[in-house]
N, C-alpha and C positions, 0 to 999 in steps of 0.2 A: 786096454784097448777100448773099453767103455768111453774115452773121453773124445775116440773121431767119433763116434755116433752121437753123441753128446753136439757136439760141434753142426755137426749135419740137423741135428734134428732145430737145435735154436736158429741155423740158417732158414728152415721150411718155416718157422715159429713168429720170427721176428716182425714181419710186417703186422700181420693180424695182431700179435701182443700190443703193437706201439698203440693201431687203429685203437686197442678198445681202451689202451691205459691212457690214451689223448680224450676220448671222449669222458670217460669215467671221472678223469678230473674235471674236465670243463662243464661237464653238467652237472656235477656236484659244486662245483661255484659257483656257478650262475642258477641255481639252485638256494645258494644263501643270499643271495641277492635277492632273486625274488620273496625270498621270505622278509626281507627286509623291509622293503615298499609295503607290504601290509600292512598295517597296526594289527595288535592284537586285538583292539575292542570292535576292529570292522571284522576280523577273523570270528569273534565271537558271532557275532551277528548271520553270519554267512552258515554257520552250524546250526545256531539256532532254527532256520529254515527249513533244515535237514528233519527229517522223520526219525521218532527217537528208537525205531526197528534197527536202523542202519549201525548203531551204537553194535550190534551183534557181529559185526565186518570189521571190527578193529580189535586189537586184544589191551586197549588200551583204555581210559576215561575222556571224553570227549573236555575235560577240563584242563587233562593234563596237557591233550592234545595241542590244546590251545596258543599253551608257551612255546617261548622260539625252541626251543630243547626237540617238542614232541612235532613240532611242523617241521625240524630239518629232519628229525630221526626218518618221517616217510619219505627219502628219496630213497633209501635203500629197498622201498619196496615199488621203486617205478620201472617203468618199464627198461628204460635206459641199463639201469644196473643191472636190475636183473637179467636183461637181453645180452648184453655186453658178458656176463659172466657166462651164460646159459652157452652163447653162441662160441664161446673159445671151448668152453668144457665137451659141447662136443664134437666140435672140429678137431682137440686133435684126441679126443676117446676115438672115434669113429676112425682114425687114421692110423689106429696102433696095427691093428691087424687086416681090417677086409680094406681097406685105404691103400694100404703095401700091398695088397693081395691086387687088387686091381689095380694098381699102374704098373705090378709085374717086379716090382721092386727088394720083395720079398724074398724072394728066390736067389736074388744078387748075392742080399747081405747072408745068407741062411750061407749061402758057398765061400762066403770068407769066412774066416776063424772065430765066427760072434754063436754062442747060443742062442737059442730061441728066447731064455731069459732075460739074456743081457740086450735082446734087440727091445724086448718088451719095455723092461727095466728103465731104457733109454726114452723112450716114448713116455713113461709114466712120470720121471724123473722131472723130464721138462713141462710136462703140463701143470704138475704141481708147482712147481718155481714159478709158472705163469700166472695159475691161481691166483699165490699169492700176491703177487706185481697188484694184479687186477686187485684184490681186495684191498690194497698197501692205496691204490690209486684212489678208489672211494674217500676212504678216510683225511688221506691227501688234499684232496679237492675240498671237501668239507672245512678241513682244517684252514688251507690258504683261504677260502671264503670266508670263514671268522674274522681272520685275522684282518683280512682287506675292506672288509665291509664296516656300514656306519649303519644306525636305526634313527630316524627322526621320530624324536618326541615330542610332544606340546608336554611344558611347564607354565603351569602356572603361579605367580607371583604369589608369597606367602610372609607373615610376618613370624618371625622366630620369638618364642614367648621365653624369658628366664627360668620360668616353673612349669614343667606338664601338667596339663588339668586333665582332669577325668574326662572321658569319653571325647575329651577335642584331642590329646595330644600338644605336642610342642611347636604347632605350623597351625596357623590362622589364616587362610584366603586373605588376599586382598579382594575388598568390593571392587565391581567395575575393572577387574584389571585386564587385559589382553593378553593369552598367554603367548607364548614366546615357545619357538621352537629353537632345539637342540639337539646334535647329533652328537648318538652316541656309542661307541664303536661297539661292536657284536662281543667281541671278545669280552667284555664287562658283563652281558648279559648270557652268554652260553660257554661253558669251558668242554675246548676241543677232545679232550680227553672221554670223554662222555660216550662221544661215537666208535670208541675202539671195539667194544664187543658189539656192536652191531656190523663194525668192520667183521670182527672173528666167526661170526655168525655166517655172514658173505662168502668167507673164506672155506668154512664148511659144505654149504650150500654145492660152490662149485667142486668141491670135491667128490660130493656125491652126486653129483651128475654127470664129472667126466668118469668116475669109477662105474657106475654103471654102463655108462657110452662105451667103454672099453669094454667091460662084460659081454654085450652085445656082440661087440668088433671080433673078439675073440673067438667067436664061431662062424663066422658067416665071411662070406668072400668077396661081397659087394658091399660096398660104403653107402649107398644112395638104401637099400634096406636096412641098413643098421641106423641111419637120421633116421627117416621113416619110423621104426620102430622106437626110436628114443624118445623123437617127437609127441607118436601116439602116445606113449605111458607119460610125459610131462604133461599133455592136456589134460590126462585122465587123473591122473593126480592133481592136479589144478583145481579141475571141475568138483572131484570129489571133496576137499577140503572148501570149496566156498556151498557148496547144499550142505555139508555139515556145520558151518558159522551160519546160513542162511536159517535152519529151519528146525526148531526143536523137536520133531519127530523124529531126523535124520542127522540129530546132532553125532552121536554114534561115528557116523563116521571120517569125520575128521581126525579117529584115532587109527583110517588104516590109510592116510594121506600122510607120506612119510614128508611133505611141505607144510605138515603142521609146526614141525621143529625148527620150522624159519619163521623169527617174528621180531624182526630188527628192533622196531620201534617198542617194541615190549621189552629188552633189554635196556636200552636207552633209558626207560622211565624207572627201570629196578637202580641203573648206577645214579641215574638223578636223584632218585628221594629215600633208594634203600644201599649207599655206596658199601656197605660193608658185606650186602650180599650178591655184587655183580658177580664173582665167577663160584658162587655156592652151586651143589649137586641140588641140594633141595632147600625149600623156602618154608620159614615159620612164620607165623605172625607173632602178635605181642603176650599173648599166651605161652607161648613153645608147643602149639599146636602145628602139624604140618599144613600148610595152605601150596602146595604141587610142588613141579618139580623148577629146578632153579635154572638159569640159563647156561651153566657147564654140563649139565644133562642134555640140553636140546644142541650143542654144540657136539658134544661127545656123540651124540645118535646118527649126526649124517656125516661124520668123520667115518666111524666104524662102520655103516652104510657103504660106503667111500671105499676105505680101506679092502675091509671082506670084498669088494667088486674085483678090486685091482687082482687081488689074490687069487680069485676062483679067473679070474682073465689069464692069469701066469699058469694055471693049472691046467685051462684048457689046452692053448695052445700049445704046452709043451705035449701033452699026449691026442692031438687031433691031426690029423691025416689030412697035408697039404693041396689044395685041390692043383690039377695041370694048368700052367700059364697059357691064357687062352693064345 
């Protein structure tokens, strides 16, 4: 019987998924595009201007940054994505229970032959499958943007020598020569595959946002309180991890901002220059010394985050006392 609710629930679902999986891809391509038109050596420039404090707001080297690699990885941390993800996670958290409760709906399905579980179940079932869409659709977007995009480059003219010499190498300038530009597809210069874990990352993230959202939903009978209240704790968490990246007196606590374990762009830079430890628990340097924790750890945190929410949501509502339809 799970699968009329199932059906019911991706009819309420459908529009809002398409809205955010349309945008998510097109601003993530138009997104490689822009990166495109920049050169890197004016990109550089535009950093250097930058106060070198600010280096403390990235988890990343503002060198690495620099490559096309580290300038697409920050779209996953723009607003768009993250809006896009944030605003489905908790449109339908917020709609598992005080959502049904307030349009009265609740009470319908509770008198056909469904448990309180299998109503939940169904609502948690499809948010995750949305999740994922959404985070499928980032990488998506990213990827057709590689693929479709060009970089102009100025070459300049060189003479190829039979023998490399010391400190010139096997390419000699031509004097006087006028360089020539060339375009040259993205795909040569960033391999799409790169962005997956900052996809998986994305995909976490909204999991534990709608698992909380639903935590919320789970006691309370009004929808418009349960945003409200989700809302408030995503500022709060916001605000508290950028005054712990801000300020070393209050570095501390960025470790009770459970959005420290979102750092897209900081996975992006481990599979680009450390591929063999993209989905490691923890990270060593070249010692076998441990240098933190790896990005299957920060993945794994706001899943079980996630998880645990969904569950202690399944337990309220099955033992919480229905309030009367107004």
């Amino acid at each position: 019987m799970i699968h009329v609710l199932l059906r019911r629930r991706i009819d309420e679902a459908k529009w809002l998924l398409s809205a955010c999986s349309i945008a998510m891809i097109w601003f993530c391509w138009v997104r490689v595009w822009l990166v495109s038109r920049i050169d890197t050596t004016r990109f550089q420039e535009i950093l250097d201007l930058l106060p070198s404090d600010w280096q403390r707001f990235t988890s990343v080297d503002f060198a690495w940054l620099i490559t096309y690699a580290g300038r697409l990885s920050l779209a996953y941390d723009e607003f768009v994505v993250v809006g896009c993800i944030s605003i489905w996670a908790i449109a339908r958290g917020s709609d598992c229970v005080s959502g049904e409760l307030g349009r009265g709906t609740l009470e319908m399905l509770l008198a056909q032959p469904f448990s309180r579980t299998t109503v939940l179940v169904s609502q948690i079932l499809v948010t995750i499958f949305g999740t994922a869409v959404l985070a499928f659709s980032a990488w998506f977007g990213t990827w057709l943007g590689i693929q479709a995009t060009s970089v102009e480059k100025e070459v300049t003219a060189a003479w190829q020598l039979p023998i490399p010499l010391p400190l010139i190498g096997s390419e000699v300038p031509v004097p006087f020569a006028k360089p020539t530009k060339q375009q040259i597809p993205m795909r040569e210069l960033v391999d799409g595959t790169l962005f997956i874990p900052a996809s998986v990352s994305l995909f976490a993230f909204g999991m534990m946002i709608a698992g909380f959202t639903a935590l919320m939903s789970s006691w309370d009978r009004y929808r418009w309180r349960t945003i409200g209240i989700v809302v408030g704790v995503f500022l709060e968490q916001t605000i508290t991890k950028l005054i712990g990246m801000g300020t070393d007196d209050y570095h501390w606590l960025i470790y009770s901002s459970a959005f420290t374990a979102y750092e897209p762009e900081a996975f992006v830079r481990i599979a680009d220059q450390m591929p063999e430890s993209t989905w490691n628990l923890l990270l060593y340097d070249a010692d076998g010394a441990w240098a933190g924790f790896g990005p299957l750890s920060n993945h794994l945190t706001m899943l079980t985050i996630g998880i645990v929410s969904f569950i202690g949501a399944c337990v309220i509502l099955r033992r919480r006392d229905l309030p009367a339809p107004l």
